[in-house]
C-alpha positions in Angstrom: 68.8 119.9 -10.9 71.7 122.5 -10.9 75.1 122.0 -11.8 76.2 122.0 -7.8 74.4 121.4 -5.5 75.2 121.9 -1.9 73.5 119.1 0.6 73.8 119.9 4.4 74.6 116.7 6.4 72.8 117.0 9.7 75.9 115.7 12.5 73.7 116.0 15.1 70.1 114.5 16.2 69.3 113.7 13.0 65.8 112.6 13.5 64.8 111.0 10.0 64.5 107.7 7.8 65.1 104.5 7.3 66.0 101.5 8.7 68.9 98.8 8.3 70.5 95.2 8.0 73.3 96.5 9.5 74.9 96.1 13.3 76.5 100.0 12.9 74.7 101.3 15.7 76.6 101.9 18.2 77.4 105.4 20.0 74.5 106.4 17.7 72.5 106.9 20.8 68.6 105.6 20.4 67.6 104.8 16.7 63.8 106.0 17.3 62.9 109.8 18.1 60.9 111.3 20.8 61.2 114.6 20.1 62.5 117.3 17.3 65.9 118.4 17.1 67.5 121.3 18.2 66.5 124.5 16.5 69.8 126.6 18.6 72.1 123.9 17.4 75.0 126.1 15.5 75.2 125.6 12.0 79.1 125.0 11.9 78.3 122.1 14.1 75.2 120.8 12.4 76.3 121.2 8.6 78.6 119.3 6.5 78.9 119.7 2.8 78.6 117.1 0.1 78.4 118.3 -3.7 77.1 116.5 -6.5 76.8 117.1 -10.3 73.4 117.1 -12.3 73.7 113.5 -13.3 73.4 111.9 -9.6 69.5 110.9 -8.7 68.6 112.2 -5.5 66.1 110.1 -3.4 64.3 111.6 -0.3 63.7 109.0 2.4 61.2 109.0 5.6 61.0 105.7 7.9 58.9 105.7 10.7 58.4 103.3 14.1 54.4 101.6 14.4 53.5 104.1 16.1 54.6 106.5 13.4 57.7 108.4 14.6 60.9 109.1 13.1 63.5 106.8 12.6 67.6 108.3 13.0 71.4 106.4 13.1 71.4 104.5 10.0 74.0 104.4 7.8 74.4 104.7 4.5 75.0 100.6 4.0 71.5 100.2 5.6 70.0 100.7 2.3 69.6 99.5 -1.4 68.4 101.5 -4.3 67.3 99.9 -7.5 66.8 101.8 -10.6 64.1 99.6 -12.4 65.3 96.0 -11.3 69.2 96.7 -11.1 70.6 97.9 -7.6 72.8 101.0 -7.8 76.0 102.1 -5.8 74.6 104.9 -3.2 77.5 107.3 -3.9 76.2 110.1 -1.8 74.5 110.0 1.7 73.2 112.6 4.3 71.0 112.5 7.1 69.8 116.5 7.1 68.2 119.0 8.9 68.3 121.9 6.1 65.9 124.9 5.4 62.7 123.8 3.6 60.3 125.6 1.2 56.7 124.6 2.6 52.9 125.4 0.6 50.0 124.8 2.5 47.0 123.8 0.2 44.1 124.2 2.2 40.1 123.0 1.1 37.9 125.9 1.4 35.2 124.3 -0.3 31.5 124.5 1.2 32.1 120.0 1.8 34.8 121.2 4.9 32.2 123.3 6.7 31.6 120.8 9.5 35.7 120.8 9.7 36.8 123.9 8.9 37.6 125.5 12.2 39.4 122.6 13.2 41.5 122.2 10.6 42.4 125.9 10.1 43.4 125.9 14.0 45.6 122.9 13.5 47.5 124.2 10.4 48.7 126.4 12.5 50.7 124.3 14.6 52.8 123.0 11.5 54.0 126.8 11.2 55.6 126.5 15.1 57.3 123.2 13.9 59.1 125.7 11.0 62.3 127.0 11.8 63.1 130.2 11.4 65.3 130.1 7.7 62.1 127.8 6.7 59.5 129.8 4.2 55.7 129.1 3.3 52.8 130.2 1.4 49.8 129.2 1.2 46.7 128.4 -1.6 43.2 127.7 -0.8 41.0 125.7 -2.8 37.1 126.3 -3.4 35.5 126.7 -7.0 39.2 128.7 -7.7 42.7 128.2 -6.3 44.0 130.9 -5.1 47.4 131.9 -3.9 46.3 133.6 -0.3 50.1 134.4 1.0 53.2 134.1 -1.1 56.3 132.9 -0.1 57.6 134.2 3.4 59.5 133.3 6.2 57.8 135.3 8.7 55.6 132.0 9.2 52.4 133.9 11.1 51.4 136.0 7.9 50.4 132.4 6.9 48.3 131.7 9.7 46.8 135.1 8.9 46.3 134.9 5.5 43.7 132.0 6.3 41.7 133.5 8.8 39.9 135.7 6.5 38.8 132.4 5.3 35.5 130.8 5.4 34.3 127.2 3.5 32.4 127.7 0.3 32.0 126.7 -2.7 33.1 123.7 -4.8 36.6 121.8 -5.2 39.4 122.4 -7.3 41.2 120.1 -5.4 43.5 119.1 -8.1 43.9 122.4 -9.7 45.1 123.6 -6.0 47.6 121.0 -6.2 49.0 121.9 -9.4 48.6 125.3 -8.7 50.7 124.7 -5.8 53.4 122.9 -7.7 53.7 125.5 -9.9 54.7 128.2 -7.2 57.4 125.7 -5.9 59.3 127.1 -8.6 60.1 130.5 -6.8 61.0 128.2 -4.1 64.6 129.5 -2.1 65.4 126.3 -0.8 66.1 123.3 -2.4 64.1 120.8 0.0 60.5 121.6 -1.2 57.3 119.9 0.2 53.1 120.8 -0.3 51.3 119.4 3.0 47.1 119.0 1.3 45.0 119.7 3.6 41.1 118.0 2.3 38.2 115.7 2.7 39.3 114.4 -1.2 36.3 115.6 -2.1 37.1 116.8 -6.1 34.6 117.6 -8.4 35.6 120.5 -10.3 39.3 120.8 -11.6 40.7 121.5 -15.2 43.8 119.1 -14.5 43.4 115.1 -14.8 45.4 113.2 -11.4 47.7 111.5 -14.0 48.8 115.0 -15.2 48.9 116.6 -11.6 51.5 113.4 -10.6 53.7 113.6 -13.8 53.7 117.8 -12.4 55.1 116.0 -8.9 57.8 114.0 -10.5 59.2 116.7 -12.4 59.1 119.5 -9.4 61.0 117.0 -6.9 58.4 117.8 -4.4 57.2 115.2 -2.0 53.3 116.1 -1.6 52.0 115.2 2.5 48.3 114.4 2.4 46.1 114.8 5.3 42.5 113.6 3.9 39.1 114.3 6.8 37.5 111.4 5.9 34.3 112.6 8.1 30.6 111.7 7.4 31.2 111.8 3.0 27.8 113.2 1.4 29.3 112.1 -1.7 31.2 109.7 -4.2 33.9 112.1 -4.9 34.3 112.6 -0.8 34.1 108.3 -0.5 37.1 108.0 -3.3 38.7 111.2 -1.7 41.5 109.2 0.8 42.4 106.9 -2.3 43.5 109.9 -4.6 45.1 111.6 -1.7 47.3 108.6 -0.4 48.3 107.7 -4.3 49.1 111.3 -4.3 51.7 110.9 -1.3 52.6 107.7 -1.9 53.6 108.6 -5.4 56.4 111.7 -4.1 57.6 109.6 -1.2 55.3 111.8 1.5 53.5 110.2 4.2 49.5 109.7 4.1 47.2 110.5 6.7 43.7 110.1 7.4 41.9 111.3 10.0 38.4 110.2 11.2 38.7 111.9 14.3 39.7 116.2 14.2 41.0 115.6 17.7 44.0 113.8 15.7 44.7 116.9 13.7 46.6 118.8 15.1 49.0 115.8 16.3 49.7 114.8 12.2 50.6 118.3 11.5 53.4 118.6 14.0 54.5 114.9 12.7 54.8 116.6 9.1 56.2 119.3 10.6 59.2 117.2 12.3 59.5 115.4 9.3 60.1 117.7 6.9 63.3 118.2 8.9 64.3 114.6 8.8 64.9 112.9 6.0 67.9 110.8 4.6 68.8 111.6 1.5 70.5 109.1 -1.1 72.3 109.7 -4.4 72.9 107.6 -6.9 73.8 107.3 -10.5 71.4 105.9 -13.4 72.3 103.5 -15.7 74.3 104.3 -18.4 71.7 103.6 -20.9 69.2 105.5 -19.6 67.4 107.6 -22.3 67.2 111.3 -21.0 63.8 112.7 -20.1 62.5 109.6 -19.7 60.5 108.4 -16.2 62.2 105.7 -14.5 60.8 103.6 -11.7 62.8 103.3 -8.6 62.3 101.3 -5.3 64.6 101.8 -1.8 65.0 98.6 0.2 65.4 98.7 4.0 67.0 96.0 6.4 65.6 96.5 9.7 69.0 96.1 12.2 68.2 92.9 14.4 66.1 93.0 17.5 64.6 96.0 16.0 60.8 96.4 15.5 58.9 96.7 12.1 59.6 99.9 10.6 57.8 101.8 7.7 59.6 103.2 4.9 58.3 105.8 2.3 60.3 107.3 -1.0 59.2 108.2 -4.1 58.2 106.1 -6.6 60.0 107.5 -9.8 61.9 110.0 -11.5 62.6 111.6 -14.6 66.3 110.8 -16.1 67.8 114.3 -16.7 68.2 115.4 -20.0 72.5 115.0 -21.2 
């Protein structure tokens, strides 16, 4: 984390997370979204500026409705952070709709060939969620990873990249992953996110799951899983939507699994609003907390009275920065 860093505020329609045990809604307008915000609203009316030194913990927040829409008008007294089992003062708050670096990893292997088409036409409709300053590249996965498009932001060279496409092959799934990780680091953007696209089905990477999370933690990437949990022809395909939901779960992304490729398309324009909506929270570790270290974290959330059930997801962890 640098020295500065400059967090965006979003002022207006800001879709995202969490919920609250507090009565500070009103003149907020409706707490749950229909729709995605703005992409013409001006940036000197959108943006504020918050800056924050390398010691502050930053913790990524999505809260969704039960019927899995985004949450907006909370306030920063909505929610608790505990480092370990002590709460911590939230010194820094922001409800942002900022650029984001996106990578597509994308199962080529020969188990998504009943899927394949449908899946390659609905990753297409996360790219028309992007905004314009957004950026993307993509990596498929088959008996190699391999980085298909690099970063861009003209968001259709993506879609193009994976036409010339087809399903073969074993799965790497979890060298993809990492693979994907990696890249993140010629990211532009500070907001960074991998959206998996796979049936779980890994049988042939170099990298262990425990080393591909500790890789998560330490790249502040939150990792969306979307596991096809269709007809599984194999063990490694029946244990696939356990290792991808851990995955998520672990990086404060949301999980999905769909049974149905009707469905598809719909979860990749949820992720795609998402990725615009977040709250963000910052907070300071504990004194004594030994640099380089993993720490466990947890975010509460009071859900304001007469307000339905609402579901929360942050990350699960973090690594203390080093003094």
């Amino acid at each position: 984390m640098k020295n500065a860093i400059i967090f965006f505020l979003s002022l207006l329609t800001p879709l995202c997370v969490g919920m609250a045990a507090s009565n500070d809604t009103e003149g907020r307008g409706p707490l749950i979204d229909h729709v995605r915000p703005n992409k013409a609203i001006k940036t000197a009316e959108r943006e504020a500026f918050i800056r924050v030194d390398a010691d502050l913990t930053l913790v990524p927040v999505i809260v969704t409705d039960e019927h899995g829409r985004n949450v907006r008008g909370l306030a920063k007294q909505n929610f608790r952070v505990f480092d370990g089992t002590e709460q911590r003062p939230i010194v820094a708050f922001s409800r942002e709709d900022a650029p984001v670096s996106v990578g597509l990893i994308f199962d080529s292997s020969r188990s998504m060939r009943d899927k394949f088409k449908a899946a390659r036409d609905a990753a297409n409709r996360l790219f028309r969620q992007l905004n314009p300053e957004d950026e993307a590249f993509l990596v498929t996965v088959a008996d190699r990873s391999v980085l298909r498009q690099d970063f861009t932001s003209n968001l259709g060279e993506v879609g193009d990249a994976l036409t010339f496409v087809g399903p073969d092959g074993t799965t790497s799934l979890l060298d993809g992953i990492y693979l994907g990780l990696e890249h993140m680091k010629k990211a532009h953007n500070p907001r960074k996110a991998l959206v998996v696209v796979s049936d779980g089905g890994e049988n042939n990477s170099r990298f262990t799951f425990q080393e591909l999370l500790e890789k998560a933690v330490e790249s502040d990437t939150l990792v969306y899983t979307i596991c096809l949990f269709q007809n599984p022809q194999s063990l490694e395909e029946m244990d696939g939507p356990n290792l991808l939901q851990n995955l998520a779960a672990k990086t404060g992304a949301m999980p999905f699994l769909s049974k149905n490729l009707n469905d598809f398309g719909g979860i990749m324009e949820t992720i795609g609003v998402t990725l615009h909506n977040q709250y963000v929270l910052g907070y300071y570790p504990p004194d004594n907390a030994p640099s380089g270290k993993y720490r466990k974290i947890r975010v509460q959330l009071m859900v304001p009275p007469g307000m339905p059930p609402m579901q929360i997801y942050s990350r699960a962890g973090y690594y203390v920065p080093q003094k």
